[in-house]
N, C-alpha and C positions, 0 to 999 in steps of 0.2 A: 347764715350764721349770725347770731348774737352774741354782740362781745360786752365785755367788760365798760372801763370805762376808764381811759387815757387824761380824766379832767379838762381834756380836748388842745391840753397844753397846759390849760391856764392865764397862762403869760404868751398874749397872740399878736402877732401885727396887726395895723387898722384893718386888714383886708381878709382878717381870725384863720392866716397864716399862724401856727405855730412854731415858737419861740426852739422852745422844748418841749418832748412827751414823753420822757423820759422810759420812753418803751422801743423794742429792737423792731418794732413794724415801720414800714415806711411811713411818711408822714399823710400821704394820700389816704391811707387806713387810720386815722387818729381819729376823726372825730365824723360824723355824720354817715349817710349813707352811702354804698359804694361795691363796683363790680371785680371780682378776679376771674377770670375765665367764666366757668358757670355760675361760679356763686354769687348771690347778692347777701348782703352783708350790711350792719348797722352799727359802728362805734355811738356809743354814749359819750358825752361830757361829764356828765355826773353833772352832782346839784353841792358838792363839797369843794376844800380844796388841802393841798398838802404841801408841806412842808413852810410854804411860804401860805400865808392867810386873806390874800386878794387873788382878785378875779382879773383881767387887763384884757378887752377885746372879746374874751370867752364867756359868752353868757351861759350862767348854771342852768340845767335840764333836767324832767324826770319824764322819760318817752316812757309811754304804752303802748306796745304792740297788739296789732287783733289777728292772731292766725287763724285762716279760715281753710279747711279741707278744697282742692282743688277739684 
C-alpha cells in the first residue's frame, strides 16, 4: 500500500518521533516504511508543510517508487 503523506508530523522529537500527525493512524504508520500483517506499506513526509510553516526533526521527501512485476 501507498499512502498519502502525514508531513511525517512535521513537528518531530530529536529521535523524528512525532509531535502530532494530525491523522487517526497509529503513529507507527506516519511516516516511512512499514508492516501490518501481510501488507507492506510506505507513508510519505511529503516535501510541504501545513498549517504552521517549519519543519522541526522531520526532513522534507519526494520518494520514488520502482514497481517491478514479481
Amino acid at each position: 500500500m501507498l499512502c498519502g503523506h502525514t508531513h511525517g508530523g512535521q513537528i518531530c522529537l530529536p529521535n523524528g518521533r512525532p509531535i502530532l500527525t494530525d491523522s487517526d493512524t497509529p503513529r507507527r504508520l506516519a511516516r516511512g516504511s512499514w508492516r501490518y500483517h501481510q501488507m507492506i506499506g510506505y507513508t510519505s513526509v511529503g516535501s510541504g508543510t501545513s498549517i504552521i510553516d517549519a519543519r522541526l526533526n522531520c526532513l522534507p521527501e519526494v520518494t520514488l517508487h520502482r514497481l517491478v512485476r514479481a
